[in-house]
C-alpha positions in Angstrom: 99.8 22.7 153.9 96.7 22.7 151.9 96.8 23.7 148.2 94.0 25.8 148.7 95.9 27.2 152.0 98.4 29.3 149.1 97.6 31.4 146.0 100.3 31.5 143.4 100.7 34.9 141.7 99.2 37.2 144.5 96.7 37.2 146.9 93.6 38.9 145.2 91.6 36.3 145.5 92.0 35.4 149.1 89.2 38.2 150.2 86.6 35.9 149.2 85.3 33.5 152.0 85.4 31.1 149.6 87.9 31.0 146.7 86.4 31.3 142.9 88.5 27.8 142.4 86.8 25.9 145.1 83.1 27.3 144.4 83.7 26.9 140.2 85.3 23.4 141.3 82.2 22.7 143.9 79.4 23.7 141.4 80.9 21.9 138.3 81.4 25.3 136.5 82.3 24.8 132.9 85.4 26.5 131.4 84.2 28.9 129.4 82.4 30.4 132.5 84.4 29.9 135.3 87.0 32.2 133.1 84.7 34.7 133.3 83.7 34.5 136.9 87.7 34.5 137.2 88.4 37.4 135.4 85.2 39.2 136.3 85.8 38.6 140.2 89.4 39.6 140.2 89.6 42.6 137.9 89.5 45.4 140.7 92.2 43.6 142.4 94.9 42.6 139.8 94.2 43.1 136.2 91.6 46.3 135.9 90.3 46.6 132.7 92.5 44.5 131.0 90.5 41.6 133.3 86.9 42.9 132.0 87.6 42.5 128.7 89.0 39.0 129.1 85.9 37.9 130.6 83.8 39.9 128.0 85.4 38.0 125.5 84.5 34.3 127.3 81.5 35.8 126.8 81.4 36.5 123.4 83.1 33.0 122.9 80.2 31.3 124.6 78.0 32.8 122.9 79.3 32.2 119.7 79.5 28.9 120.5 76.2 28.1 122.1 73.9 30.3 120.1 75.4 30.9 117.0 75.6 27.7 115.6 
C-alpha cells in the first residue's frame, strides 16, 4: 500500500481527485501557503470555522512576513 493510498485522521480530503499533499508537494508549495490551502480546502469537511481562521491567520503571517518588513 501506497502512503498516499491512506489518510490519517479522516477522510476529508480523499474527495479531491488529487490530494492537497500531492498537488502542494508537485508544485513546490511553500509552508506558509500550503497551510492555508490545507485549512482552506478542508474546512467544510472537518474543522468549519475553526479551519478558516487558521488559514486566515497563515495569511496574516505571510503577510507580515513578506510585506511588512
Amino acid at each position: 500500500m501506497k502512503a498516499t493510498d491512506k489518510q490519517e485522521g479522516g477522510s476529508h480530503y480523499k474527495n479531491y481527485p488529487i490530494e492537497p499533499v500531492e498537488f502542494i508537494y508537485r508544485n513546490r508549495i511553500p509552508f506558509i501557503e500550503a497551510n492555508v490551502l490545507k485549512y482552506l480546502l478542508r474546512h467544510e469537511s472537518k474543522g468549519g470555522k475553526d479551519d478558516l481562521l487558521k488559514a486566515k491567520h497563515y495569511i496574516d503571517l505571510l503577510i507580515q512576513f513578506k510585506y511588512e518588513n
